[in-house]
N, C-alpha and C positions, 0 to 999 in steps of 0.2 A: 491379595496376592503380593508377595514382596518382590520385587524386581527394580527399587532402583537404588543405583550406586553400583550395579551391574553391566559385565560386557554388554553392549550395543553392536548387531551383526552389522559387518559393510556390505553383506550381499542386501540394498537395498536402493531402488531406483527410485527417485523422488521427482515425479512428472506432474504433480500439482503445480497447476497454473500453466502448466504448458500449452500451447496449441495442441487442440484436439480434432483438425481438421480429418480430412481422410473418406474412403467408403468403403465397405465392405466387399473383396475380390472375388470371383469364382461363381455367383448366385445371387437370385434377387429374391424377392420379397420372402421368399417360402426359407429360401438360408435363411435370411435374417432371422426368423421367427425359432427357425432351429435353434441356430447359435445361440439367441436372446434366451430363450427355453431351457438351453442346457448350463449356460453360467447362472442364469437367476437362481437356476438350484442345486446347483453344484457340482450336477454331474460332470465328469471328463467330456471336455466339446468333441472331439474327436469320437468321442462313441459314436456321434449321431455327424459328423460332416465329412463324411467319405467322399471323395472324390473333391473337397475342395481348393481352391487355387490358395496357397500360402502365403500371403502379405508380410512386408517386409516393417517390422516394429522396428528397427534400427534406427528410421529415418523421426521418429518421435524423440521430443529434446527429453531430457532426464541429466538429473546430476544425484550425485549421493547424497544422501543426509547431510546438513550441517552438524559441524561436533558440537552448537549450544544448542538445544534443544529445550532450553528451561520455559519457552511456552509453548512449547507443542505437549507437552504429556503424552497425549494419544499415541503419536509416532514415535515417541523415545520409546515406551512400551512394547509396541509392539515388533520393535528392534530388539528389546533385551528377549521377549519372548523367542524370536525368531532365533537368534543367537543360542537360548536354551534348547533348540530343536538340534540347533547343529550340532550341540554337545554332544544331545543324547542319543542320536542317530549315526551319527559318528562311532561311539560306543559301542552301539550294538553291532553296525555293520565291521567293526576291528575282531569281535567277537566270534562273529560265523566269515573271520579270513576276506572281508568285502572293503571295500573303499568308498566312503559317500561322500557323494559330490553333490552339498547343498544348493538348494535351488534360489533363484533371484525374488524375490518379492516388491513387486510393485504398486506405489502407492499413485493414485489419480485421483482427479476431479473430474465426476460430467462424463468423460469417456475417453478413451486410447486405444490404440491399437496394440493388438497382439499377433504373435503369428497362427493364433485362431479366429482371427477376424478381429470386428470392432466391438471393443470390451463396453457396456455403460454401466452408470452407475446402478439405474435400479434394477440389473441384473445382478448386485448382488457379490460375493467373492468368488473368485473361478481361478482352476488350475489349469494351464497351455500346455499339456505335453510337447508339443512341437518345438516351444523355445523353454521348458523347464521351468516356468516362470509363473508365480502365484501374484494374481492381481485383487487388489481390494481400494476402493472408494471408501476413506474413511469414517466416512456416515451413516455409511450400515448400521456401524456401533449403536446410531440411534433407534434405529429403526429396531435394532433387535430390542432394543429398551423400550422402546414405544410400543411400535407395532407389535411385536411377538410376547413382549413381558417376559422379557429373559436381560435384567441388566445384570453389572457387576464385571471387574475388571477379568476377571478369570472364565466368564462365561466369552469376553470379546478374544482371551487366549484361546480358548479351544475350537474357535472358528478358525481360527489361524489356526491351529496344531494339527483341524482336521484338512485344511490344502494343504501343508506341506505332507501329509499322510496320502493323498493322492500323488504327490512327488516321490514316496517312499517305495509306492504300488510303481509307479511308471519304472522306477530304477530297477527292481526285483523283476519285472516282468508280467505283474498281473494287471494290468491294464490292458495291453497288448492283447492278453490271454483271452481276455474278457471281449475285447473286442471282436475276434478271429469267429467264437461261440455265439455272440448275436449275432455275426453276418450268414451262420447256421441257422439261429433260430428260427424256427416253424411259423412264429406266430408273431406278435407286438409283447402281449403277455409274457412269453418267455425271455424277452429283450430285456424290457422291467426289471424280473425277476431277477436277472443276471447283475443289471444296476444296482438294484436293491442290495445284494448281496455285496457287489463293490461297496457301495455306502458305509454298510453296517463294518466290514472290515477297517474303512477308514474310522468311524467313531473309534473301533476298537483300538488303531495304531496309536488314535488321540489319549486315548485313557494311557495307553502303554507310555509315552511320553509324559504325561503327569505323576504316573508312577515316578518314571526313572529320575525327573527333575525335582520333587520333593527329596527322593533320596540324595540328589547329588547338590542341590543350593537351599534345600528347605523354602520351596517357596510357595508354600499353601498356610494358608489362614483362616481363622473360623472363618466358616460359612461358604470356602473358597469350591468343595467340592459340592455342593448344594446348585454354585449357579451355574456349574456345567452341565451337572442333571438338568436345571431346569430347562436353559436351552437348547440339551438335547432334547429335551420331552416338547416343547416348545416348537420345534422345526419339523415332528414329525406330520408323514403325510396324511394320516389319518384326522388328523390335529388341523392341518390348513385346511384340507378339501374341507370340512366341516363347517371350518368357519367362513369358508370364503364362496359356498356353494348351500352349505346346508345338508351334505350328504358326503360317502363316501362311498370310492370306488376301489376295490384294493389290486385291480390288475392293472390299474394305472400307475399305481405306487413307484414308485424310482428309487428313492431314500429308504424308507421303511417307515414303521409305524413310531411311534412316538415313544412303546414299553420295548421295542425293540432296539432304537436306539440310545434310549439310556440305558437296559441291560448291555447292549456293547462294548459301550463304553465303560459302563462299570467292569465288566472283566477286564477289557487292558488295564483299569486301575488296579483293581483287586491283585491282577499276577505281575504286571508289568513284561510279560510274555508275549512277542509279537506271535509265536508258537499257538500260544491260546487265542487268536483273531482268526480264524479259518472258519469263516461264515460260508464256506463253497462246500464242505463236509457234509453239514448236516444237513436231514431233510427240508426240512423249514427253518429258514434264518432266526 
C-alpha cells in the first residue's frame, strides 16, 4: 500500500500509555461479557447494551499524535489511512447533498474507556456510536498476522476502513434502524441475522472506500487487494467457530460467513457504489 509522504488525519487520540484505570458503569458481570462480546467482534456495542449507564471517556488522558512519527510506522499509517476515509467520505456524502463529519479514532494499550463502556485490548477494534469514536489497540495488527494469517499493510487498512464504515452506518441512520428491528425481533436468530447483514454492508462500504481511494491517490499495490480478501475470508464466522470449537453454527453467525464477506467486499470494490451495499434487500445476504 502506498501511503507515506501522505496527509496524516488529526482526528486522532493518542492514549497509549495512559492510565487505564476505571470500571465499567451500569452492569456487572453479564454487561461486561456483553460489551467484551460485542467489541471482540465488532459488532456496534450499542446493539446489545440497552439500557446502559454512559461513562464519561473525557476524563481518560489522550493527546494527538506527534508530528515525527519516523518510528512508529504503525500509527503514522494508520493516520494516513484514516485521513484517506475522510477524503473519500467526504466525497460521497458532498455528492448525495450530505456533510460528513469524520469520526475520532483512538489508539490504546491494555484498555480505556469509551462512552460504551471499558474498551480492552483482546476485544479487538470497536466502534462507540455514543461518542463517534473508533478504538483500536494497536496489536491486533499481530494477531491478525498471527493468529488469523491475514498480514500485510492493506489487510490492517481495511479493518480500519471497516469501523470507520460502521461510523458511516451510525451517520446515515442504519445502525439506529437496525437497532429499533432487533428490539422487534422474535427470536435470537433473527437479531444475528439483522447483525450479519449490518456486517456485510460495512465490508461492503470498506470495498467502496478502496475503490474510491485508488482512484483518487493510487494507493494499491500488487498483491494489495489479495490481503484484504484474505482477511475478510480470515475473520469470517464460519471460519472461527471452526477453528476455535470444531463446528459450526450459522444462527449464531453476527458477521457472516467467510465467502460472504469477501464477496461484500468485493462488490464495494468492483463498483465503488455505496448504492450497490444493500445487503438488507436481498433474501439472503
Amino acid at each position: 500500500m502506498r501511503w507515506k509522504g501522505r496527509r496524516r488525519s488529526t482526528n486522532v487520540e493518542d492514549r497509549r500509555g495512559a492510565s487505564r484505570g476505571g470500571k465499567l458503569l451500569g452492569g456487572g458481570i453479564g454487561t461486561i461479557v456483553v460489551i467484551l462480546f460485542a467489541a471482540y467482534t465488532g459488532i456496534d456495542p450499542s446493539l446489545l447494551m440497552q439500557g446502559l449507564e454512559v461513562v464519561n471517556s473525557s476524563s481518560q488522558s489522550s493527546q494527538p499524535l506527534p508530528d515525527d512519527l519516523q518510528n512508529d510506522p504503525t500509527a503514522n499509517r494508520v493516520a494516513v489511512v484514516l485521513a484517506d476515509t475522510e477524503e473519500v467520505w467526504s466525497r460521497i456524502f458532498d455528492s448525495g447533498g450530505q456533510t460528513y463529519q469524520p469520526p475520532t479514532l483512538v489508539l490504546f494499550t491494555g484498555s480505556t474507556r469509551s462512552a460504551c463502556g471499558l474498551g480492552q485490548a483482546a476485544m479487538g477494534p470497536f466502534y462507540c456510536p455514543a461518542d463517534r469514536k473508533a478504538y483500536i489497540d494497536l496489536s491486533f495488527f499481530e494477531d491478525l498476522r498471527d493468529r488469523f494469517g491475514a498480514p500485510g499493510d492493506f489487510a490492517q487498512a481495511y479493518v480500519l476502513a471497516h469501523e470507520v464504515a460502521h461510523h458511516v452506518q451510525n451517520l446515515l441512520g442504519v445502525s439506529g434502524r437496525v437497532r429499533e428491528l432487533q428490539q422487534q425481533g422474535r427470536n435470537q436468530a433473527e437479531v444475528n441475522q439483522l447483525s450479519v447483514r449490518l456486517e456485510l454492508q460495512a465490508d461492503c462500504f470498506s470495498g467502496v472506500w478502496a475503490n474510491r481511494a485508488e482512484q483518487m491517490f493510487g494507493i494499491l499495490e500488487d498483491g494489495d487487494l489479495e490481503e484484504a480478501l484474505n482477511a475478510a475470508t480470515a475473520i469470517g464466522d464460519d471460519r472461527l467457530q471452526r477453528q476455535s470449537r470444531g463446528s459450526v453454527a450459522p444462527d449464531s453467525f453476527t458477521h457472516g460467513t467467510s465467502a460472504q464477506r469477501k464477496r461484500w467486499f468485493k462488490a464495494g470494490f468492483d463498483t465503488g457504489d455505496p448504492d450497490a451495499c444493500d445487503t438488507f434487500s436481498s433474501v439472503a445476504p
